[in-house]
N, C-alpha and C positions, 0 to 999 in steps of 0.2 A: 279537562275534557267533560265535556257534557253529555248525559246518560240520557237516554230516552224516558220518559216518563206514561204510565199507564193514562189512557184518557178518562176524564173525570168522567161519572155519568148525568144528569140531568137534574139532580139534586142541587137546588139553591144554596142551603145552607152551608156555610164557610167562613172559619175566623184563621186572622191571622196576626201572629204578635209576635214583637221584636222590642231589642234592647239597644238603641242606637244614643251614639253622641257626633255631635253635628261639629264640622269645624269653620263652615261657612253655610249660609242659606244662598241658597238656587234662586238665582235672577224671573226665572220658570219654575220650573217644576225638577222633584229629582225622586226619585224612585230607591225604599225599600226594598218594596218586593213588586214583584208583577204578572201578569200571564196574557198572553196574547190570545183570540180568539181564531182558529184557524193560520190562514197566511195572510191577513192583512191587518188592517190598522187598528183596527177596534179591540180596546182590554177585555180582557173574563173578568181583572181587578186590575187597577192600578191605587197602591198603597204608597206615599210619599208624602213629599212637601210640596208646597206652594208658599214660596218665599218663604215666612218664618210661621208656619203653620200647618198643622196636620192635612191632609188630602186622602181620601180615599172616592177611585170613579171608576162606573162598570158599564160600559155598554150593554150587559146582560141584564141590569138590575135598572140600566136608564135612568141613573141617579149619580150626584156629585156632590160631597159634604169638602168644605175646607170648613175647620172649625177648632176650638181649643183654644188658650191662651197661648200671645206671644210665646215662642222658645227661645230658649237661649242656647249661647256655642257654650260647648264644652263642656257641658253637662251631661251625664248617662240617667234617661228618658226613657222610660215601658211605652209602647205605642201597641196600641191592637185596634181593628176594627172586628163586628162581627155583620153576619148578612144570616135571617132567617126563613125560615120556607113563609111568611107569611109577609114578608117583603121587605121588612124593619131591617135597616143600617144602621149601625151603630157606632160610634168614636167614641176611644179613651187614650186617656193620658194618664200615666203614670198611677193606673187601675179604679179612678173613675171617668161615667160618661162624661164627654164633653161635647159632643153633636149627635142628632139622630133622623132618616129623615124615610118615610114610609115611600117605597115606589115598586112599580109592578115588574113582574120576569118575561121577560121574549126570550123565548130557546132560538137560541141561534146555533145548536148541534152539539155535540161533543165540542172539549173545550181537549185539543192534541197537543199544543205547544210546551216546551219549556217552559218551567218559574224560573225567574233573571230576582236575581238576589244583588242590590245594590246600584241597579240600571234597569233601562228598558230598552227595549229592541221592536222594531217590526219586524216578524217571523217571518215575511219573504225576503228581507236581508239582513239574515242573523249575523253579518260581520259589523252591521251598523248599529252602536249602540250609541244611546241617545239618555238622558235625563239622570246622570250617573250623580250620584252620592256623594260629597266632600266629607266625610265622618267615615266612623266606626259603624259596624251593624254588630251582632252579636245573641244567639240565642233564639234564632228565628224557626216559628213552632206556627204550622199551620194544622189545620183540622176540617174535617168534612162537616162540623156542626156549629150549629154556634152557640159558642160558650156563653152561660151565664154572667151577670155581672160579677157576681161573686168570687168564680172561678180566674176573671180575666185581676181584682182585684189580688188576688193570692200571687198571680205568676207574678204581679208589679210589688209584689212585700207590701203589700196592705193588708 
């Protein structure tokens, strides 16, 4: 069952990290984590793959990194991105960066929806899930700021 969640407020900054192991790559795209903006199509984040590589895309932030080295199945992988108030995205693998890519914020309101942990859904048909995970997830720790390199380094045992 899923709990309502409080709405974000207007604050950019946001990191998110998880411990996933893959047991196929997504022909598309397959979703970690995610957050829908309102009731339509457009992400607040979308965190995932893109075939055999990291993916993080925000309609908010109007930016889209796939980036990192090939992954492999069946190995357990630290994945975090971070997004800060000064526009900076950031990608890591296994607690260092691996892509980074500066773009500007469009407030598109309060961000109301559900986080979908291992799928993605468009929030005017939340029966319909879409871009779902062949793996493991495991440890999935979101924040309202974004963590340092350092910090994202440590949660990966580096």
């Amino acid at each position: 069952m899923q709990q309502p969640q409080v709405a974000t407020d207007r604050s950019t900054a946001l990191t998110v990290t998880a411990w996933v192991k893959l047991r196929s790559f997504p022909n598309v795209h397959a979703a970690m984590a995610t957050r829908q903006i309102g009731r339509g199509f457009r992400d607040h984040f979308f965190f995932g793959f893109e075939g055999n590589r990291l993916r993080v895309k925000s309609h908010t932030w109007n930016g889209s990194i796939v980036g990192g080295p090939p992954l492999s199945l069946e190995r357990w992988f630290h994945a975090a991105f971070t997004h800060d108030e000064q526009g900076m995205t950031r990608l890591f693998l296994d607690g260092a960066e691996v892509a980074r890519q500066q773009g500007p914020h469009i407030d598109r309101g309060l961000v109301t929806s559900n986080l979908t942990i291992g799928a993605g859904h468009y929030s005017r048909y939340p029966q319909l899930v879409r871009q779902r995970l062949d793996g493991s997830i495991d440890e999935v720790r979101i924040y309202r700021r974004a963590l340092p390199a350092a910090e994202i380094a440590a949660l990966a045992g580096h």
